[in-house]
C-alpha positions as semicolon CSV with decimal commas, in nm:
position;residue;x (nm);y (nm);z (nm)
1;X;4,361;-4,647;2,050
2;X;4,020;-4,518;1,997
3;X;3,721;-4,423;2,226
4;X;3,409;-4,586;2,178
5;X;3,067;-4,419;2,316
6;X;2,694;-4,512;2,271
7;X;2,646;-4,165;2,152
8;X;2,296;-4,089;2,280
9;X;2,160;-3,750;2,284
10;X;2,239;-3,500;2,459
11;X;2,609;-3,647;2,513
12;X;2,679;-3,689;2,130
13;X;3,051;-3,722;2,019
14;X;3,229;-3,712;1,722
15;X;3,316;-4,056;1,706
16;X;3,252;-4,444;1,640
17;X;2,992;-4,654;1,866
18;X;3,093;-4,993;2,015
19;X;2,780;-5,142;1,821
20;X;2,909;-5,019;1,495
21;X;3,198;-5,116;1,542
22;X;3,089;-5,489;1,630
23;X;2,875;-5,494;1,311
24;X;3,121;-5,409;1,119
25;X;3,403;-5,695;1,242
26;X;3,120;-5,935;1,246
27;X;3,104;-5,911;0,878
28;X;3,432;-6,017;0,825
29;X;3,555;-6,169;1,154
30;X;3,715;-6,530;1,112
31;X;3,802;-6,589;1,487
32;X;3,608;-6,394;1,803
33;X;3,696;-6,473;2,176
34;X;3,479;-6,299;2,419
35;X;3,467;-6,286;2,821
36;X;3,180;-6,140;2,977
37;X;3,086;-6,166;3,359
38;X;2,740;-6,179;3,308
39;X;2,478;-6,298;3,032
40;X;2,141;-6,331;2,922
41;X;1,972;-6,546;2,816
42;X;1,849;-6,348;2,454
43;X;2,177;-6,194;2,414
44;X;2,350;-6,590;2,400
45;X;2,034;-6,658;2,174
46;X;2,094;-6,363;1,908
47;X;2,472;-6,391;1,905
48;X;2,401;-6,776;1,790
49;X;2,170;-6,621;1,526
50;X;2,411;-6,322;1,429
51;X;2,654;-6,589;1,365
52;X;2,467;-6,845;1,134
53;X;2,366;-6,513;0,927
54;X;2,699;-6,344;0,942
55;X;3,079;-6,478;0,844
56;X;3,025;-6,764;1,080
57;X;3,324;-6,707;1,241
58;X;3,460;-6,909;1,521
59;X;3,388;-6,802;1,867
60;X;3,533;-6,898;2,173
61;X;3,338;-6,740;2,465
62;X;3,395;-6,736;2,840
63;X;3,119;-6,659;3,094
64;X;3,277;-6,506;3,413
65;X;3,033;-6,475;3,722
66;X;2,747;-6,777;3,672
67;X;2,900;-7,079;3,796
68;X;2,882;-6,895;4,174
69;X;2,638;-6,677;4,111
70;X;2,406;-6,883;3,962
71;X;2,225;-6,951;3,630
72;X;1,826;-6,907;3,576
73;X;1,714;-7,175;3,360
74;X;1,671;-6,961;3,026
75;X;2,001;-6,850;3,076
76;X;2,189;-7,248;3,137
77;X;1,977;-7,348;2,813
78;X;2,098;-7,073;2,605
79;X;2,430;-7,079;2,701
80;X;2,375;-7,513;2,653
81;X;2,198;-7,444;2,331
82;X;2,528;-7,182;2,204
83;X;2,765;-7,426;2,284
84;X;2,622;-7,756;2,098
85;X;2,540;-7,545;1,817
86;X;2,923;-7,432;1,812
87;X;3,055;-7,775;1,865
88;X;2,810;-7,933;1,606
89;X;2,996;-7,678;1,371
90;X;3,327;-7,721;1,457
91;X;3,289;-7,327;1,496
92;X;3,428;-7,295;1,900
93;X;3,303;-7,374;2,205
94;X;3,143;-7,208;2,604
95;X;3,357;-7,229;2,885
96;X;3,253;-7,142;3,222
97;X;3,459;-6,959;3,451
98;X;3,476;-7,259;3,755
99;X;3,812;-7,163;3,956
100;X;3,748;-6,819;4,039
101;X;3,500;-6,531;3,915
102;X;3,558;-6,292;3,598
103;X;3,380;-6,000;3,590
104;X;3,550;-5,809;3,311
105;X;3,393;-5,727;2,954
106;X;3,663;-5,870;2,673
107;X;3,619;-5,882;2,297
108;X;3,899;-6,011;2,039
109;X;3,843;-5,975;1,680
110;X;4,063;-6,164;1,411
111;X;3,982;-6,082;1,069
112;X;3,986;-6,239;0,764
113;X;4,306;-6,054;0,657
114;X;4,471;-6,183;0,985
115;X;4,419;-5,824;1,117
116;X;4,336;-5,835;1,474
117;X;4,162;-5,590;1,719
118;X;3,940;-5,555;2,025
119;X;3,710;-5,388;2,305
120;X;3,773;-5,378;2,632
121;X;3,530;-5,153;2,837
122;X;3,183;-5,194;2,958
123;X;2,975;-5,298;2,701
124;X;2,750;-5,609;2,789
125;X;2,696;-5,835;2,492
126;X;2,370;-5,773;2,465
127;X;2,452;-5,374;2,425
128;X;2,653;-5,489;2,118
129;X;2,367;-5,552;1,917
130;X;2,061;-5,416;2,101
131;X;1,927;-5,126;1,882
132;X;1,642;-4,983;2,205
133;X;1,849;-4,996;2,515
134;X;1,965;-4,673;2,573
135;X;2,232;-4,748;2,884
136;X;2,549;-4,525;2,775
137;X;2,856;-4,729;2,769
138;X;3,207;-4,653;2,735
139;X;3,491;-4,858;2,558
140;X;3,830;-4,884;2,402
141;X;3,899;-4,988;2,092
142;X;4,244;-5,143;2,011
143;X;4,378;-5,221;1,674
144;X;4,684;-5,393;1,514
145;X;4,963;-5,443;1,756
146;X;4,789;-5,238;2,028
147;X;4,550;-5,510;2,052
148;X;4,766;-5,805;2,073
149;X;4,810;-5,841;2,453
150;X;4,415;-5,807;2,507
151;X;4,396;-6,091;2,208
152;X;4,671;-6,334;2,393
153;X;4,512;-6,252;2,757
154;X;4,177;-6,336;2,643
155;X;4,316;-6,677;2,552
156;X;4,554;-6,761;2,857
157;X;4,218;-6,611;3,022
158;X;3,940;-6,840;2,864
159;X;4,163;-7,158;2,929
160;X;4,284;-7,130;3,231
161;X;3,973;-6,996;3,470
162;X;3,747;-7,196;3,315
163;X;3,635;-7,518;3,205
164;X;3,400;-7,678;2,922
165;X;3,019;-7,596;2,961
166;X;2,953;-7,924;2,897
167;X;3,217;-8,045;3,145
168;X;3,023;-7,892;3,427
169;X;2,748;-8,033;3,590
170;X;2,478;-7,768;3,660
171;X;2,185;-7,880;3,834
172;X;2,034;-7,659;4,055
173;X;1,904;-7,280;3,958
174;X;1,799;-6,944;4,101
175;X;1,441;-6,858;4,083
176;X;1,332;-6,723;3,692
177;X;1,459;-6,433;3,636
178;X;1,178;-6,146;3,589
179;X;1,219;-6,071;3,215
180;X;1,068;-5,725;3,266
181;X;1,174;-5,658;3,617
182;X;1,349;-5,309;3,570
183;X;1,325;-5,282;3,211
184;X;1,328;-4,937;3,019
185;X;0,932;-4,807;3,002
186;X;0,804;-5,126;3,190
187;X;0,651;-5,083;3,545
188;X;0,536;-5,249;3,777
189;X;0,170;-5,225;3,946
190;X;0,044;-5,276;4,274
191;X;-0,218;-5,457;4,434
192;X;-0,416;-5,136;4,454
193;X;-0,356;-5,026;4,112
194;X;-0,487;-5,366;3,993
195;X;-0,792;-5,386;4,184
196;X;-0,922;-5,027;4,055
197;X;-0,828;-5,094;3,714
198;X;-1,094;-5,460;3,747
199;X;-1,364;-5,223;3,891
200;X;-1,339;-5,036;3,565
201;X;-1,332;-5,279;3,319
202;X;-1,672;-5,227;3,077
203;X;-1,678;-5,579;2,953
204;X;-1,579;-5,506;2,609
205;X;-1,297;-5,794;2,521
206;X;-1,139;-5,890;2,201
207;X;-1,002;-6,233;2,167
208;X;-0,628;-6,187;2,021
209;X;-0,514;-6,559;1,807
210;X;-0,158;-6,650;1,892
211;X;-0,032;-6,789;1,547
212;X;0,240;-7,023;1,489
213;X;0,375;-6,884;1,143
214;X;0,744;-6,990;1,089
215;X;0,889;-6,634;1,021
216;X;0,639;-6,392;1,214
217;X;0,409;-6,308;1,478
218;X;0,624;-6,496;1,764
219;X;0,864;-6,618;1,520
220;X;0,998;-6,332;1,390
221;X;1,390;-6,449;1,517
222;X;1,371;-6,755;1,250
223;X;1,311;-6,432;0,937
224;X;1,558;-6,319;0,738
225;X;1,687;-6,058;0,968
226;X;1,785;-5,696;0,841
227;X;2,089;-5,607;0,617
228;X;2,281;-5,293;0,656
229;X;2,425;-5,129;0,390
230;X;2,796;-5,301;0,503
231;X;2,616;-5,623;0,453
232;X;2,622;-5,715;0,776
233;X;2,246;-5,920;0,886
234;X;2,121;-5,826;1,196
235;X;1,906;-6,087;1,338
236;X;1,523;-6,032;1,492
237;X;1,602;-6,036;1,814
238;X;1,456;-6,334;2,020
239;X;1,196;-6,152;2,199
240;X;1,090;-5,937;1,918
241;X;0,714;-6,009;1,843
242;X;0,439;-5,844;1,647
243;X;0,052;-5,987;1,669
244;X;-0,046;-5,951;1,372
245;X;-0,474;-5,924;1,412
246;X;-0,691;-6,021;1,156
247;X;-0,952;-5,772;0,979
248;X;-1,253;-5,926;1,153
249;X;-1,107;-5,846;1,498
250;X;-1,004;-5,491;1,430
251;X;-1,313;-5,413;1,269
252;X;-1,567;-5,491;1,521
253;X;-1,753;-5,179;1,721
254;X;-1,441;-5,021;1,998
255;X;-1,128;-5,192;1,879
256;X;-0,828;-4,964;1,953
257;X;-0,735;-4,905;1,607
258;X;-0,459;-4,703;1,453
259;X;-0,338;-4,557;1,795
260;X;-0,148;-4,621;2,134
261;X;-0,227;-4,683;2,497
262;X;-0,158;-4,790;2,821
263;X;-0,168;-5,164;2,897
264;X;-0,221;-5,342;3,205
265;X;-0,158;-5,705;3,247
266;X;-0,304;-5,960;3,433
267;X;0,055;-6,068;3,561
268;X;0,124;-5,681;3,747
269;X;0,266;-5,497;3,460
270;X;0,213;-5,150;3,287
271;X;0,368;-5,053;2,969
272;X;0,261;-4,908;2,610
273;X;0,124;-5,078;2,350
274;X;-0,007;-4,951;1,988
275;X;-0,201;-5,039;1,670
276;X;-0,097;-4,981;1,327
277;X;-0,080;-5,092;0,951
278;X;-0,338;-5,145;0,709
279;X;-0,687;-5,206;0,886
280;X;-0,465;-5,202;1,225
281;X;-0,392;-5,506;1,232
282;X;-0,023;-5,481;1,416
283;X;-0,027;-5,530;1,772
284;X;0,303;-5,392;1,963
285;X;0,456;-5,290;2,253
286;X;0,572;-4,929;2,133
287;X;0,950;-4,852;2,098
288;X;1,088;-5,130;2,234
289;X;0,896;-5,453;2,018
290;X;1,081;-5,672;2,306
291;X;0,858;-5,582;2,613
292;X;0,543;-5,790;2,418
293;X;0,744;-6,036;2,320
294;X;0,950;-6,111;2,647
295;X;0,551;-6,030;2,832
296;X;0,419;-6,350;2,593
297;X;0,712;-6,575;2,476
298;X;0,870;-6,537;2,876
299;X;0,586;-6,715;3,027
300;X;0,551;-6,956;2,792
301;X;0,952;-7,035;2,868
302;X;0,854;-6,993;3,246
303;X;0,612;-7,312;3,238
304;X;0,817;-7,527;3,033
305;X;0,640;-7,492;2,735
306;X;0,867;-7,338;2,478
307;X;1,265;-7,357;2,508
308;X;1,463;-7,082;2,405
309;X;1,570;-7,061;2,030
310;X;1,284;-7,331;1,903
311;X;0,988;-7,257;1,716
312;X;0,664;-7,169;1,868
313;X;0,468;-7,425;1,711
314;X;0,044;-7,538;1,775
315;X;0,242;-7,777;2,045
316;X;0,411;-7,526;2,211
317;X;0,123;-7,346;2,207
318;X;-0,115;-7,633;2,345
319;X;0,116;-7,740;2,589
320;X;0,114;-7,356;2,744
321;X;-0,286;-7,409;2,771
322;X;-0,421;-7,098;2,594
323;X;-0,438;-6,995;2,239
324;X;-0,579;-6,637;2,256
325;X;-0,520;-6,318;2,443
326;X;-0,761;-6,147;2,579
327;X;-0,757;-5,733;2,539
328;X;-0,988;-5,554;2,734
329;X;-1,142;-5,240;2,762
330;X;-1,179;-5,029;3,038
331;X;-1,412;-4,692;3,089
332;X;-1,022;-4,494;3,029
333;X;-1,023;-4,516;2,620
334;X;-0,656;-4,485;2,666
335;X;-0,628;-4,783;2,922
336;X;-0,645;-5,146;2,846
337;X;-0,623;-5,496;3,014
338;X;-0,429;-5,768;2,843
339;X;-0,523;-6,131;2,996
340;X;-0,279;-6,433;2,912
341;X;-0,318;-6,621;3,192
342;X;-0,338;-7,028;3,098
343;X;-0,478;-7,150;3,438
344;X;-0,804;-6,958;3,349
């Protein structure tokens, strides 16, 4: 038995991390059962994508507390988009918890080698493989015999609280899910804090393109991914995006260049944003590439335009109503406006 922590300064122990761990079974897991209360919508995204880049093993996956609780839309067609993939492949299958609720956090690893372990503790699945949330969890790590009655529970578990995905009919939702409500360095402004920052805008804009390139800008999930020195591939996460601005834009007369700042949006939110790169021409939300990306890609999900885990393509794009964000300037140097709303 060994104790897994997320190791974050200033509690910093001498030993493994549940997301090393994880990397390191994914690259050469053949079987992986998994029960988890509650999921996301990116996390059931990027597991799909750690998979196809990984050892493909098979997964068999229950999810514990949405059937009664409730699924937002992302989250149904993630979980629907997880489990066709998995069938399609002959690689496992989503069950949903339907005769009573599961709340625990469950992870069985078989290996290649027929050496079996697993995590039991309270890592989310998103946790597992997100490299910016900084939420300190705690787990166990079982190996070899040890982990044998977690491996056969998780089984007995999987089959007999819950049912198919596909076997459920799911046809009402809760209200969308605020991507950034609570998120780490997001905030939310007021009605106040809006209408002062219009009264101080200077009416310097610059018009941002949104591109459609297969493996970047809002595409970045369908790349290559990054490979550790284990040879394990972690994917781009689903949210991740980078604008990537063209010369002519970052050249003209007050363009924010080489530098970070404050952004404001026109949807209520305040978080940090910076330019970098050769003639500045990378647009991101700083230390956490997510917050852009779930700002821009979430609201194109939120009016039906783009479904989780497809390409953003010109139609997706036209079918959201706007090709361009607007940055703005405001009399604070340090203070910006970003406008992406498509009804204007």
């Amino acid at each position: 038995m060994e104790l897994l922590l997320s190791n974050y300064p200033p509690a910093i122990f001498k030993c493994n991390t549940s997301k090393n761990y994880m990397e390191h079974a994914l690259k050469k897991c053949k079987i992986l059962k998994i029960a988890s209360g509650y999921i996301s919508s990116d996390a059931l995204i990027d597991l799909k994508r750690i998979i196809e880049l990984n050892s493909r093993p098979r997964l068999e996956l229950l999810i514990g507390m949405h059937f009664f609780d409730g699924f937002t839309k992302n989250q149904y067609d993630a979980a629907s988009a997880l489990n066709s993939f998995l069938i399609e492949k002959n690689l496992g299958f989503v069950y949903l918890a339907n005769t009573l609720k599961f709340h625990g956090k469950m992870y069985s690893f078989t290996m290649m080698d027929t050496s079996k372990s697993a995590i039991v503790g309270s890592s989310n699945l998103g946790s597992l493989y997100d490299t910016v949330n900084r939420q300190y969890e705690a787990d166990i790590l079982l190996k070899g015999e040890e982990s044998l009655f977690v491996h056969n529970s998780l089984k007995e578990i999987i089959t007999k609280i819950g049912s198919p995905l596909e076997s459920i009919s799911i046809n009402t939702f809760i209200e969308f899910n605020q991507l950034l409500e609570n998120h780490e360095n997001v905030k939310k402004i007021n009605k106040e804090q809006k209408a002062d920052l219009l009264g101080n805008l200077t009416g310097v804009k610059f018009e941002i393109p949104i591109k459609s390139e297969p493996k970047s800008n809002l595409n970045a999930y369908f790349g290559k991914g990054r490979e550790n020195k284990r040879g394990y591939i972690a994917p781009r996460p689903w949210y991740e995006v980078e604008l990537i601005v063209s010369k002519i834009i970052t050249s003209k007369p007050g363009y924010p260049a080489n530098k970070s700042f404050d952004i404001y949006t026109d949807d209520n939110w305040s978080f940090k944003c910076e330019t970098n790169g050769d003639n500045s021409k990378n647009f991101r939300s700083k230390d956490d590439l997510k917050i852009l990306g779930k700002w821009i890609k979430g609201r194109m999900e939120e009016s039906g335009a783009l479904k989780m885990g497809t390409q953003v393509t010109n139609e997706v794009i036209s079918k959201y109503g706007r090709n361009t964000i607007s940055l703005c300037a405001t009399k604070n140097p340090d203070v910006w406006y970003l406008d992406f709303d498509a009804n204007k």
